[in-house]
N, CA, C, O and CB atoms as a CASP TS submission, in Angstrom:
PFRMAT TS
TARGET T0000
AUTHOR 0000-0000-0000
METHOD Language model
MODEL 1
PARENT N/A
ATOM      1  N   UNK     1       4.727 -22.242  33.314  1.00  0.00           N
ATOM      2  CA  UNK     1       4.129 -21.241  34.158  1.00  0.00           C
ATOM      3  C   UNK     1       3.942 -19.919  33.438  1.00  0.00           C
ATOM      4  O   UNK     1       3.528 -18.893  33.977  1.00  0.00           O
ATOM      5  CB  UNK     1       4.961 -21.045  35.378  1.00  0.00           C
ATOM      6  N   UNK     2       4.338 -20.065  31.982  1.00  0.00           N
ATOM      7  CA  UNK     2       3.570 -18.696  31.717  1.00  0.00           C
ATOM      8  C   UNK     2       2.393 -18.580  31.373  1.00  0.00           C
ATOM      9  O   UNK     2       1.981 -18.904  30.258  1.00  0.00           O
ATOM     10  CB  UNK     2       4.028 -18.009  30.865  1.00  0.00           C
ATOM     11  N   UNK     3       1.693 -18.100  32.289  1.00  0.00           N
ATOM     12  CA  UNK     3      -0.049 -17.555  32.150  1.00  0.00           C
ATOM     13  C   UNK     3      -0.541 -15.995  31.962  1.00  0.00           C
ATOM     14  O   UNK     3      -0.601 -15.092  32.796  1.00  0.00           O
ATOM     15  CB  UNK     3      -0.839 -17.937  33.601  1.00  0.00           C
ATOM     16  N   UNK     4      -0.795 -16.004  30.881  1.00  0.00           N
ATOM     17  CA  UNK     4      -1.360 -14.554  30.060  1.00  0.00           C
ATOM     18  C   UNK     4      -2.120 -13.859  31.219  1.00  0.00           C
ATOM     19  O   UNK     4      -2.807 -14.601  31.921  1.00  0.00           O
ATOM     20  CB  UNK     4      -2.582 -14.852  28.553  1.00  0.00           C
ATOM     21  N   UNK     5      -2.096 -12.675  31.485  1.00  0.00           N
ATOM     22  CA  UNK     5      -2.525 -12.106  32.525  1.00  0.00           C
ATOM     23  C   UNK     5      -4.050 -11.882  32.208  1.00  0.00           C
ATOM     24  O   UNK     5      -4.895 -11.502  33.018  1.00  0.00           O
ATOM     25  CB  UNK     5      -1.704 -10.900  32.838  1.00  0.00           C
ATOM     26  N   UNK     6      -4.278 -12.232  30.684  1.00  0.00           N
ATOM     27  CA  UNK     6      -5.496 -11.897  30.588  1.00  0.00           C
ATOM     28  C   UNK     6      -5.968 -13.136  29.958  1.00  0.00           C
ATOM     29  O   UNK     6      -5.209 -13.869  29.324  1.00  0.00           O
ATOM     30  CB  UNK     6      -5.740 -10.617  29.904  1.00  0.00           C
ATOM     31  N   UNK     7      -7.950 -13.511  30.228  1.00  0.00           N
ATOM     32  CA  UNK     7      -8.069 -14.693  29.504  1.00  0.00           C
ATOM     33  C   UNK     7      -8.020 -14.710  27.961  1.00  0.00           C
ATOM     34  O   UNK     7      -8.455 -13.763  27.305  1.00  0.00           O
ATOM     35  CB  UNK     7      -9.219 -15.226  29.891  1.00  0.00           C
ATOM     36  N   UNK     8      -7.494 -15.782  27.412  1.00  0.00           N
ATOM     37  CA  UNK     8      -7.543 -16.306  26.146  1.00  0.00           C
ATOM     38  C   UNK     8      -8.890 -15.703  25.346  1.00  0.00           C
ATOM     39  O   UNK     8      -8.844 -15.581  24.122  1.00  0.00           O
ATOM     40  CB  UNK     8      -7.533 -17.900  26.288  1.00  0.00           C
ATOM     41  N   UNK     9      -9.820 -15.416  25.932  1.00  0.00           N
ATOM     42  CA  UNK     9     -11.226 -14.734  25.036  1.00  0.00           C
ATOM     43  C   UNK     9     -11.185 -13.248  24.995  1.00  0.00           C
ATOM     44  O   UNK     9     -11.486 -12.604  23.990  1.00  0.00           O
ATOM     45  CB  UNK     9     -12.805 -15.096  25.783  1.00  0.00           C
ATOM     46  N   UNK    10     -10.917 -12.883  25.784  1.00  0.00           N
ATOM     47  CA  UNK    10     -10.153 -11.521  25.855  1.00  0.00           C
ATOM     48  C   UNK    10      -9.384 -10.920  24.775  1.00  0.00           C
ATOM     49  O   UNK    10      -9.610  -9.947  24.056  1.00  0.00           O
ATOM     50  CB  UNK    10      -9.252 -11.584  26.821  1.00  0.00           C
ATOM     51  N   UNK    11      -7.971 -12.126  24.875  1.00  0.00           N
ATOM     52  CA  UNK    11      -7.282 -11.751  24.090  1.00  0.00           C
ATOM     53  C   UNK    11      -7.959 -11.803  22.635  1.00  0.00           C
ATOM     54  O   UNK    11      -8.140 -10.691  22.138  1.00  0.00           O
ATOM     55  CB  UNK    11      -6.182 -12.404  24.304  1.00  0.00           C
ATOM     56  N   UNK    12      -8.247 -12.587  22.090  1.00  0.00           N
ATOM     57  CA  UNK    12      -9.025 -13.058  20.481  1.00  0.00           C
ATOM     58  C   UNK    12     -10.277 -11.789  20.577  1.00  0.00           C
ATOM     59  O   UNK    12     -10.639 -11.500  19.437  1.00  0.00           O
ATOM     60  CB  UNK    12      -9.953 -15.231  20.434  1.00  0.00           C
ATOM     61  N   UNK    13     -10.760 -11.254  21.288  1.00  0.00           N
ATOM     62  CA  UNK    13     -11.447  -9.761  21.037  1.00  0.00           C
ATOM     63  C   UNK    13     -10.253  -8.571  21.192  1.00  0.00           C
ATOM     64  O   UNK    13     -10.762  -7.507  20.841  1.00  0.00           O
ATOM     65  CB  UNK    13     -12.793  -9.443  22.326  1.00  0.00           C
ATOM     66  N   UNK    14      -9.339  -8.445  21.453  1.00  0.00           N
ATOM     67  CA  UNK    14      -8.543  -7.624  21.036  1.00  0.00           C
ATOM     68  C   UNK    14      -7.643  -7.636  20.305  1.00  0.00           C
ATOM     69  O   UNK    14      -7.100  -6.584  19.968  1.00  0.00           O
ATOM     70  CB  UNK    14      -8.224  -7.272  21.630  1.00  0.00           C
ATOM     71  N   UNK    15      -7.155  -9.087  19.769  1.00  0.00           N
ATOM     72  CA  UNK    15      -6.455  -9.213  18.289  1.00  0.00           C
ATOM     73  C   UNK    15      -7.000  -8.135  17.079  1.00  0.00           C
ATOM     74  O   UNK    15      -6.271  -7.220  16.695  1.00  0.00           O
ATOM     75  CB  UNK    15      -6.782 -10.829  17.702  1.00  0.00           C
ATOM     76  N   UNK    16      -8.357  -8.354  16.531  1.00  0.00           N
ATOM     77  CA  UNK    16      -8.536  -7.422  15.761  1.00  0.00           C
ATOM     78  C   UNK    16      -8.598  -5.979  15.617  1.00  0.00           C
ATOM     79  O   UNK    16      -8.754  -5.215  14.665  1.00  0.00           O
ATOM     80  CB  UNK    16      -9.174  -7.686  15.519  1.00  0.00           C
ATOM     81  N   UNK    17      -8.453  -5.871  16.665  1.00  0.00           N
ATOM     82  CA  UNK    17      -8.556  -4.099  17.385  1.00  0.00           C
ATOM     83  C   UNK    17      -6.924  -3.688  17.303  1.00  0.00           C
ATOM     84  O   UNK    17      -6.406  -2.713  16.757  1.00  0.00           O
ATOM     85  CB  UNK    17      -9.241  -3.995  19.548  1.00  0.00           C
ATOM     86  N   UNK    18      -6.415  -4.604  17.920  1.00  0.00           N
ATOM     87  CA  UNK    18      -4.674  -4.016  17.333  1.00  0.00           C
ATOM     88  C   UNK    18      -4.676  -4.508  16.344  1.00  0.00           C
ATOM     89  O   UNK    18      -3.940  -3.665  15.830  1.00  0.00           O
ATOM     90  CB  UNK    18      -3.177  -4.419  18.033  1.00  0.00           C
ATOM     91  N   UNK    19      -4.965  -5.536  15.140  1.00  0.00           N
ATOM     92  CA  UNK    19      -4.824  -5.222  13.967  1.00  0.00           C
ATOM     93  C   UNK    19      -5.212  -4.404  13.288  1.00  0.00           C
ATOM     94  O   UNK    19      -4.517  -4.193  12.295  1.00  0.00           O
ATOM     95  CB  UNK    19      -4.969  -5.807  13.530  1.00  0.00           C
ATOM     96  N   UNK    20      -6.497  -3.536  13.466  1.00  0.00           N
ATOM     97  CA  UNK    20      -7.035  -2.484  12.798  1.00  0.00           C
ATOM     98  C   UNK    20      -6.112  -1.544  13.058  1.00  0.00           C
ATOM     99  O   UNK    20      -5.502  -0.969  12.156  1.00  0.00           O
ATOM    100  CB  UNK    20      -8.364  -2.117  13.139  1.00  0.00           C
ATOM    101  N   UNK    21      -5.900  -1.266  14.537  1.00  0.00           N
ATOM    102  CA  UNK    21      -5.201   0.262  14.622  1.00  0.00           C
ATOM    103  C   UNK    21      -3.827  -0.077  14.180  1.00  0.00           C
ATOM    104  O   UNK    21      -3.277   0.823  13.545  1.00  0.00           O
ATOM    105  CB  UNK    21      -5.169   1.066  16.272  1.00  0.00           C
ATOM    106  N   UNK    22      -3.250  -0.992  14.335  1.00  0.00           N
ATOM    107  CA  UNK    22      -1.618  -1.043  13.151  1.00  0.00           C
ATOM    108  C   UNK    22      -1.726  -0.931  11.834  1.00  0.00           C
ATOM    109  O   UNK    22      -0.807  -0.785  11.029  1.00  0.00           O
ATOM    110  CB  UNK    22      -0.750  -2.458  13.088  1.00  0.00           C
ATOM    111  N   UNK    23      -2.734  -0.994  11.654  1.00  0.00           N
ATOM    112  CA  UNK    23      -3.035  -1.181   9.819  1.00  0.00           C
ATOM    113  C   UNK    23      -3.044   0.383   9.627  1.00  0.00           C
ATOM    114  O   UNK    23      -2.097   0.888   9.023  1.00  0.00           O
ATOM    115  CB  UNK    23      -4.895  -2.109   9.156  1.00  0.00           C
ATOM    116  N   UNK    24      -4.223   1.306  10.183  1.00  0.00           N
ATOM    117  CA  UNK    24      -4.743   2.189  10.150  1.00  0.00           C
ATOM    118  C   UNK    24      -3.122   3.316  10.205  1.00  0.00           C
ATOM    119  O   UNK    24      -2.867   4.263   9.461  1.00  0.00           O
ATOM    120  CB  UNK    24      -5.965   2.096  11.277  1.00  0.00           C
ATOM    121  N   UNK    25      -2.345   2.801  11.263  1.00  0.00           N
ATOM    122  CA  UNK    25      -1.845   4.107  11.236  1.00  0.00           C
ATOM    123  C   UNK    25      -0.284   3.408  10.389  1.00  0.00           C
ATOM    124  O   UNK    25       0.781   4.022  10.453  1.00  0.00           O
ATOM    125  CB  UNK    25      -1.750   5.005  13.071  1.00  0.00           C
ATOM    126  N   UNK    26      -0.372   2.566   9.918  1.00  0.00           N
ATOM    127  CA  UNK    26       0.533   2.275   8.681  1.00  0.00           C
ATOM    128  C   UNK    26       0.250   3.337   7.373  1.00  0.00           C
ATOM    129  O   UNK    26       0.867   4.223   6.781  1.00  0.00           O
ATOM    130  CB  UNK    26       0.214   0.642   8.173  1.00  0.00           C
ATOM    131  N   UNK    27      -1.107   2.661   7.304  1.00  0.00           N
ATOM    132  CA  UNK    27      -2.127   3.886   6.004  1.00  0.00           C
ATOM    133  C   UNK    27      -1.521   5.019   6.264  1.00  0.00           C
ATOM    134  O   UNK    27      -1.029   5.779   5.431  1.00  0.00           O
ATOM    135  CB  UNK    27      -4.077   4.274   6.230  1.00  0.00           C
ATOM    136  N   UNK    28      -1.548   5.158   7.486  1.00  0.00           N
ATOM    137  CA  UNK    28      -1.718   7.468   7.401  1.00  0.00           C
ATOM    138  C   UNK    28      -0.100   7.455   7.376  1.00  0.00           C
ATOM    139  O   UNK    28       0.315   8.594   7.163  1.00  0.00           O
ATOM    140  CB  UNK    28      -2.655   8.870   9.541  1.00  0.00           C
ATOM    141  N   UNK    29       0.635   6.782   7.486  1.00  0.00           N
ATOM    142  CA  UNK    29       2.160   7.040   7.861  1.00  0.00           C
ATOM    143  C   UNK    29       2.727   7.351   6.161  1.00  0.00           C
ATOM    144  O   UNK    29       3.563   8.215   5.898  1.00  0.00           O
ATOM    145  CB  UNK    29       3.042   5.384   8.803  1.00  0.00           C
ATOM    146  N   UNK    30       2.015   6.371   5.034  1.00  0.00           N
ATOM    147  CA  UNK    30       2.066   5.744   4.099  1.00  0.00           C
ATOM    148  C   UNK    30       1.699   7.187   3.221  1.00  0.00           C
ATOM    149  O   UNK    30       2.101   7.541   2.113  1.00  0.00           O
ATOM    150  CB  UNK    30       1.185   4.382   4.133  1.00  0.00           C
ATOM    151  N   UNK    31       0.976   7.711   3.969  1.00  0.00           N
ATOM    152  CA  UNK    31       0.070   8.750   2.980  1.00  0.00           C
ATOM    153  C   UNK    31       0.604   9.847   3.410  1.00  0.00           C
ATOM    154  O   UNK    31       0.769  10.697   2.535  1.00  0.00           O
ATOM    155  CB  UNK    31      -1.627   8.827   3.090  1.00  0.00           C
ATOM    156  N   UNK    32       1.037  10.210   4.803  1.00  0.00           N
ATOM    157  CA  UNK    32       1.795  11.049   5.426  1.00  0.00           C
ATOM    158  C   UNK    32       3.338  11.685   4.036  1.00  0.00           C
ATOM    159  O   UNK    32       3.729  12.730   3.516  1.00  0.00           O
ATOM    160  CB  UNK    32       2.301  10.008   7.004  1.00  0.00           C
ATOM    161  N   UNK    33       3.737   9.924   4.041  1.00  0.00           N
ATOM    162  CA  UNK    33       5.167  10.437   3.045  1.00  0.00           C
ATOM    163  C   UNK    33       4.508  10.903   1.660  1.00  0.00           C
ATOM    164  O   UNK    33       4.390  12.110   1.451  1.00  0.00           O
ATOM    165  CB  UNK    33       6.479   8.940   2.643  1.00  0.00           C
ATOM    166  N   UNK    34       4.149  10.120   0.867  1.00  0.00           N
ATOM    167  CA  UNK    34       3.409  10.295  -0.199  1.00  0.00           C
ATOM    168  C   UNK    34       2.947  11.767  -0.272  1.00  0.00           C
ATOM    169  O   UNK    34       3.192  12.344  -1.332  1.00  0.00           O
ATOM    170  CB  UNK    34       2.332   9.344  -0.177  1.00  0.00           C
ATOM    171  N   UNK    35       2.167  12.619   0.928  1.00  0.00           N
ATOM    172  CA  UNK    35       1.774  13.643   0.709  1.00  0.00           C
ATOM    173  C   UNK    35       3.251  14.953   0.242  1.00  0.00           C
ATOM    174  O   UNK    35       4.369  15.280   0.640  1.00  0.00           O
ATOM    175  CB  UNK    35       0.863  13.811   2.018  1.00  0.00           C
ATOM    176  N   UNK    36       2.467  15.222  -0.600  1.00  0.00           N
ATOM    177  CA  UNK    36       3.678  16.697  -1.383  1.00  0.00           C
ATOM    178  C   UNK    36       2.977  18.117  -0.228  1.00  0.00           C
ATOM    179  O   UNK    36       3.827  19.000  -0.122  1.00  0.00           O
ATOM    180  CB  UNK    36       3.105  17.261  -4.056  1.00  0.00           C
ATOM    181  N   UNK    37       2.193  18.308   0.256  1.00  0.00           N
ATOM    182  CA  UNK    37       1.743  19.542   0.929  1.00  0.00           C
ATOM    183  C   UNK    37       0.598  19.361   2.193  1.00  0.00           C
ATOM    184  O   UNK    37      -0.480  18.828   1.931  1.00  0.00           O
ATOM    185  CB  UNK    37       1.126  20.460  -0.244  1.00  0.00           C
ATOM    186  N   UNK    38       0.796  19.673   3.099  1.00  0.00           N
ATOM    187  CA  UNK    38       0.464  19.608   4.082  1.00  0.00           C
ATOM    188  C   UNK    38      -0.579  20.688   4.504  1.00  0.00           C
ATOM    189  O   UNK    38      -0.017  21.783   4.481  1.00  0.00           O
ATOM    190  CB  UNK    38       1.475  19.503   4.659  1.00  0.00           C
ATOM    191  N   UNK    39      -1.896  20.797   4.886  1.00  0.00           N
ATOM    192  CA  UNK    39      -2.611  22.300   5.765  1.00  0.00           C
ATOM    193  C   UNK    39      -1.948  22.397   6.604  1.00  0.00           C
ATOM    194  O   UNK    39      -1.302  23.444   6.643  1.00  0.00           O
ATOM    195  CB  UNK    39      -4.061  22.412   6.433  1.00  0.00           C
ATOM    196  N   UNK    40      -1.723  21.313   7.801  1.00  0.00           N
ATOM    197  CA  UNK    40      -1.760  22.169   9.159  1.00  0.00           C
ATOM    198  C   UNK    40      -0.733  21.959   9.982  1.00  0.00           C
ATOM    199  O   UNK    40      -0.535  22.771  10.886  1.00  0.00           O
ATOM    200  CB  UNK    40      -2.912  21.937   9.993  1.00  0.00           C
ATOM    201  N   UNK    41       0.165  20.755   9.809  1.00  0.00           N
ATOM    202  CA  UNK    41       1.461  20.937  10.496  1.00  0.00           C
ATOM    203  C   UNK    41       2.470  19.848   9.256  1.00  0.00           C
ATOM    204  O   UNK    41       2.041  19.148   8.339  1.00  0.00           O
ATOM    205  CB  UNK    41       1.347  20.289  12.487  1.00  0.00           C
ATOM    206  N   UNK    42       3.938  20.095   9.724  1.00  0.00           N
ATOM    207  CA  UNK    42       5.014  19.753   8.940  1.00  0.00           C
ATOM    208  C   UNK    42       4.707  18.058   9.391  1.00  0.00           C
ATOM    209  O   UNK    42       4.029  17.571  10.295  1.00  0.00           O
ATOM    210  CB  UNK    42       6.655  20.617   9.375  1.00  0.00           C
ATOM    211  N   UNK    43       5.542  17.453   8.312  1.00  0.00           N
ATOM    212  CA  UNK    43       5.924  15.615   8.211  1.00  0.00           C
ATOM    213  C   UNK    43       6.164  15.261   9.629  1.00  0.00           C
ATOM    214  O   UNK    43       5.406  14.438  10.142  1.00  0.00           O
ATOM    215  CB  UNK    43       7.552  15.092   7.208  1.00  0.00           C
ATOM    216  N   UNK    44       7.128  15.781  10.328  1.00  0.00           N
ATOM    217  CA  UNK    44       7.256  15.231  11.358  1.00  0.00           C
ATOM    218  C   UNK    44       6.547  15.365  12.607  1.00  0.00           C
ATOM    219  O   UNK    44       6.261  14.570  13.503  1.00  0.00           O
ATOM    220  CB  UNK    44       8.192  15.365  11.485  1.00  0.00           C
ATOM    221  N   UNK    45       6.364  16.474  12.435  1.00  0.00           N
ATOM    222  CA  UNK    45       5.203  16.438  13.430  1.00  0.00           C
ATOM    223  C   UNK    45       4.136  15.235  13.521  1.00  0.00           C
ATOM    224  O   UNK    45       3.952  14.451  14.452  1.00  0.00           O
ATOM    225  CB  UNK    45       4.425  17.626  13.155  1.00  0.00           C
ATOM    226  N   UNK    46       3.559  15.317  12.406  1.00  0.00           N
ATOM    227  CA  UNK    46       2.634  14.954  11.998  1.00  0.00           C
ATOM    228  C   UNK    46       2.710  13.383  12.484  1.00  0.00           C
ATOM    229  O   UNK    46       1.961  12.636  13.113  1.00  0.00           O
ATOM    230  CB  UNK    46       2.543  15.353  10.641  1.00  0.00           C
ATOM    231  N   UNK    47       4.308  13.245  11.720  1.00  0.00           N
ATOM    232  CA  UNK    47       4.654  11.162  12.046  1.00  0.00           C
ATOM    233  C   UNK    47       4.732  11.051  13.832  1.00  0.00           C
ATOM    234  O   UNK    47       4.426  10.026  14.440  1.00  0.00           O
ATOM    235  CB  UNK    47       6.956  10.384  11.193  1.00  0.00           C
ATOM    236  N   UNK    48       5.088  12.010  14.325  1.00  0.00           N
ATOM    237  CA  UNK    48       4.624  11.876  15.735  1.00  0.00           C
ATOM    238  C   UNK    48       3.363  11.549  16.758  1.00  0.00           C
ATOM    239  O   UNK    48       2.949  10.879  17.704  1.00  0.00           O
ATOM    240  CB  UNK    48       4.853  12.735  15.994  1.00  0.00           C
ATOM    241  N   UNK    49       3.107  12.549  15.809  1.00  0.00           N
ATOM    242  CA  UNK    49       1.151  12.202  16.451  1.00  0.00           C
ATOM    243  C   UNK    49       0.450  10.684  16.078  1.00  0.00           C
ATOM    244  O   UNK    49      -0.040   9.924  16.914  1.00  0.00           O
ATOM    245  CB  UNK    49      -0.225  13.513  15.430  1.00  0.00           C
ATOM    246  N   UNK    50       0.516  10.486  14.864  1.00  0.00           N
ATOM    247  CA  UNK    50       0.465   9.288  14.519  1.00  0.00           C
ATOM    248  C   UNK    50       0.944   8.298  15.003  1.00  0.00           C
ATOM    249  O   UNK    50       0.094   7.415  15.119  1.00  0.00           O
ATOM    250  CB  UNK    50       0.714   9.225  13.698  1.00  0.00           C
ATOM    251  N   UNK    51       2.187   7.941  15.442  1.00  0.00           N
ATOM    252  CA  UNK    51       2.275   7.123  16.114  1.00  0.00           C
ATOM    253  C   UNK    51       2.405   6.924  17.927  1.00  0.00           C
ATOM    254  O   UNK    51       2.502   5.907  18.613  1.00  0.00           O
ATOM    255  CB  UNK    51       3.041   6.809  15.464  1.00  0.00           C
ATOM    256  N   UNK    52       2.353   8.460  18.307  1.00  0.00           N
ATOM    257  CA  UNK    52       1.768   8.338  19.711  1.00  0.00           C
ATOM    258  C   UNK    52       0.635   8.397  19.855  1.00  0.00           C
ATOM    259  O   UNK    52      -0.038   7.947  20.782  1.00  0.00           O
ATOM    260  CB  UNK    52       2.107   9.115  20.530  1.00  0.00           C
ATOM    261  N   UNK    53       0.334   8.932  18.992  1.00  0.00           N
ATOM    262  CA  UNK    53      -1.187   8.987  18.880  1.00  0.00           C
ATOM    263  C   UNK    53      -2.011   8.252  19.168  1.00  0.00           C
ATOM    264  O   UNK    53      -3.007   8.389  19.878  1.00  0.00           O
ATOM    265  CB  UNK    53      -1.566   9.107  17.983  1.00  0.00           C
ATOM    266  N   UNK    54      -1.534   7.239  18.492  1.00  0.00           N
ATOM    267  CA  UNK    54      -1.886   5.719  18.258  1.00  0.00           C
ATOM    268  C   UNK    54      -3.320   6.036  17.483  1.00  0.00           C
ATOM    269  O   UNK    54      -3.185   7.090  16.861  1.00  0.00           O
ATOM    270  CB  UNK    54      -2.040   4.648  19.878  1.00  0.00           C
ATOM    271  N   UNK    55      -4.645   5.481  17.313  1.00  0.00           N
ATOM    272  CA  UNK    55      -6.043   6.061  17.070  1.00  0.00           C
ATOM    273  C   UNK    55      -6.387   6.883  17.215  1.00  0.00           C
ATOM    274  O   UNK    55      -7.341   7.067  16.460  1.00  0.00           O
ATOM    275  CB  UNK    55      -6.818   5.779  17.406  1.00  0.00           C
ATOM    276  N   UNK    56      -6.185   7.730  17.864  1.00  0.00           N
ATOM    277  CA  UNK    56      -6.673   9.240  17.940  1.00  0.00           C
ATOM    278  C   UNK    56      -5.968  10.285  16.843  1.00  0.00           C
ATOM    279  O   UNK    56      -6.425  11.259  16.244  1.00  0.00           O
ATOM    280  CB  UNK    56      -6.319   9.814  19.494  1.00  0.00           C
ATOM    281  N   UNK    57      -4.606   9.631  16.845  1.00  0.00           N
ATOM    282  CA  UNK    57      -3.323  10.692  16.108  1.00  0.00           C
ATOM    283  C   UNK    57      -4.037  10.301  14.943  1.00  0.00           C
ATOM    284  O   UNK    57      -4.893  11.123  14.616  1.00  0.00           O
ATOM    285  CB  UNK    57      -1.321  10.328  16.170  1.00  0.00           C
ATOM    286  N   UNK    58      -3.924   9.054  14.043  1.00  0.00           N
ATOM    287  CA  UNK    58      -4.661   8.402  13.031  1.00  0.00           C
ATOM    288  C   UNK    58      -5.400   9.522  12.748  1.00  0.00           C
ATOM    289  O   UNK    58      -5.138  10.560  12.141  1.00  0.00           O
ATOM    290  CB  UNK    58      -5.449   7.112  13.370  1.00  0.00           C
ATOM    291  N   UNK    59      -6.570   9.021  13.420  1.00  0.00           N
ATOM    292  CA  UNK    59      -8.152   9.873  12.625  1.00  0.00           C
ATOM    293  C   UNK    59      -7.766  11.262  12.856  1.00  0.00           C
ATOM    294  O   UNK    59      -8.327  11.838  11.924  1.00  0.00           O
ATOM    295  CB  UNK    59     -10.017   9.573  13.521  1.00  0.00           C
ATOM    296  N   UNK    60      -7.134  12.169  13.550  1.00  0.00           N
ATOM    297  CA  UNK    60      -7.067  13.282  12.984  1.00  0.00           C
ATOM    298  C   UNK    60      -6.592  13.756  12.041  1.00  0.00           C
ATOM    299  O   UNK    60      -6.754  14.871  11.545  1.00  0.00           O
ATOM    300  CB  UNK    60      -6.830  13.778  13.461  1.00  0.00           C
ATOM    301  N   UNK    61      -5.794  12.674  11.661  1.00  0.00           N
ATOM    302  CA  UNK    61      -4.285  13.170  10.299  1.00  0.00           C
ATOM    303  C   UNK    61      -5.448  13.306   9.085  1.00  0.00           C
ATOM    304  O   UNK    61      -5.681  14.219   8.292  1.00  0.00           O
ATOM    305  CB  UNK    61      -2.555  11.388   9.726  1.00  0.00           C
ATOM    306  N   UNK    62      -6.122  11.879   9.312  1.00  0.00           N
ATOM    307  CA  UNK    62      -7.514  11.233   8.579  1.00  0.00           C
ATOM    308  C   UNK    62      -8.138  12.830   7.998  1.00  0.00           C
ATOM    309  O   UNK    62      -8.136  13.278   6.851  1.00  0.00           O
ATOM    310  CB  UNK    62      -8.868  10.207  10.006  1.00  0.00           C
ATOM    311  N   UNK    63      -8.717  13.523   9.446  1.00  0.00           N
ATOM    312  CA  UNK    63      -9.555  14.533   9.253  1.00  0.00           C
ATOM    313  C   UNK    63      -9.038  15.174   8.561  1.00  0.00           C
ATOM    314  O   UNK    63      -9.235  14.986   7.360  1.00  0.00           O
ATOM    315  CB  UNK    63      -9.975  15.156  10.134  1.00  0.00           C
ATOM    316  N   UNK    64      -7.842  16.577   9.136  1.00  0.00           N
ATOM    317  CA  UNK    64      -7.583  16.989   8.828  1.00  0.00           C
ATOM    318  C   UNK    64      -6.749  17.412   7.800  1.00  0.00           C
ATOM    319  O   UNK    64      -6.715  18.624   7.587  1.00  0.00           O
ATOM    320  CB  UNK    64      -7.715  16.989   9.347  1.00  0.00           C
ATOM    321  N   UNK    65      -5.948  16.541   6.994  1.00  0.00           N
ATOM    322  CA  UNK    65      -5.445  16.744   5.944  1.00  0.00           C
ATOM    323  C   UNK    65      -6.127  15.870   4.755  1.00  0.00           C
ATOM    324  O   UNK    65      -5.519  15.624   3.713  1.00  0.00           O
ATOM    325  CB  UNK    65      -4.114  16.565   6.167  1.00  0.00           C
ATOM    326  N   UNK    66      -7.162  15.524   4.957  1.00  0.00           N
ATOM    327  CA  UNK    66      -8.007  14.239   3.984  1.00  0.00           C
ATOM    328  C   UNK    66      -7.740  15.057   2.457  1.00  0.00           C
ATOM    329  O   UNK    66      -6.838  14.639   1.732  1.00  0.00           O
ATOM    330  CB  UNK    66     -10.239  13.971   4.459  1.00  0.00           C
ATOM    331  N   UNK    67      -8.262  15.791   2.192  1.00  0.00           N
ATOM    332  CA  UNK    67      -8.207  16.962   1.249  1.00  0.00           C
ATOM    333  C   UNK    67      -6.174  17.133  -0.068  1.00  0.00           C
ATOM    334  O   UNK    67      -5.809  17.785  -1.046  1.00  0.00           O
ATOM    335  CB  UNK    67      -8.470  18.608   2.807  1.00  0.00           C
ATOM    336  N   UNK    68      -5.777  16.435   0.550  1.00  0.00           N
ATOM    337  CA  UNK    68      -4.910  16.114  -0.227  1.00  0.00           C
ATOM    338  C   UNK    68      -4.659  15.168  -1.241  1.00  0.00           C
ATOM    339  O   UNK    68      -4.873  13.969  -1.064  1.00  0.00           O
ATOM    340  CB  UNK    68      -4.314  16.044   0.310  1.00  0.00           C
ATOM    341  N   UNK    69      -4.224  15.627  -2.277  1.00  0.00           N
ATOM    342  CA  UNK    69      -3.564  14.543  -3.550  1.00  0.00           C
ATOM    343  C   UNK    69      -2.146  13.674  -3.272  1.00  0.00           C
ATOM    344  O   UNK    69      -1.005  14.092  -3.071  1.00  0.00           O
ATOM    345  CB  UNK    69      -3.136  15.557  -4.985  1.00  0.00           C
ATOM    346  N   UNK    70      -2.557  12.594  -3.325  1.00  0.00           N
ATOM    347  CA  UNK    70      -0.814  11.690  -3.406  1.00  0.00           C
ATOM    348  C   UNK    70      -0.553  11.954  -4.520  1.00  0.00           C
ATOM    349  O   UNK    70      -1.271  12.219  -5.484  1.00  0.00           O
ATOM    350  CB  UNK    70      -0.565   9.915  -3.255  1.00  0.00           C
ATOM    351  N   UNK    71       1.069  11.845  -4.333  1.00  0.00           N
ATOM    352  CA  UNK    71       2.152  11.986  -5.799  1.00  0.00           C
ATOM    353  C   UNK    71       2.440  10.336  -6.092  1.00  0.00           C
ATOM    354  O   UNK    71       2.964   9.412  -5.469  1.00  0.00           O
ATOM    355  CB  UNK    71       4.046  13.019  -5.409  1.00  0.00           C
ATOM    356  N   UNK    72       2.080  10.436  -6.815  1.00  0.00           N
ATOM    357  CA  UNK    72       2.717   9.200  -7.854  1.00  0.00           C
ATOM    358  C   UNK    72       3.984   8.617  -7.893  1.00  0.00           C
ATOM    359  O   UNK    72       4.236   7.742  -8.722  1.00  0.00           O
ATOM    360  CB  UNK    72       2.718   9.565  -9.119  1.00  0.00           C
TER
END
């Protein structure tokens, strides 16, 4: 009796959509540490938004700090 609340075609169109956005905000989390200097707000902040963020937190980190060098 367990039946997915949603249909099976459903689900297989939103598999890749949560795989993108887990991937995506792995990346920025990834690049988050890596980053040595920040514009516009501190690490933690930042790991906050990102992951409440969920996609939205992502692409802004995206935007707004794009402009940075990773450390090696």
């Amino acid at each position: 009796m367990n039946k997915l609340p949603l249909d099976p075609k459903i689900w297989l169109l939103l598999a890749p959509i949560i795989v993108i956005q887990y991937g995506l905000m792995i990346f920025c989390l990834i690049r988050l540490v890596r980053a040595h200097k920040l514009n516009y707000l501190n690490k933690p902040i930042w790991a906050l938004i990102i992951l409440l963020g969920q996609l939205i937190g992502s692409v802004l980190f995206l935007i707004l700090e794009s402009g940075q060098n990773e450390g090696d």
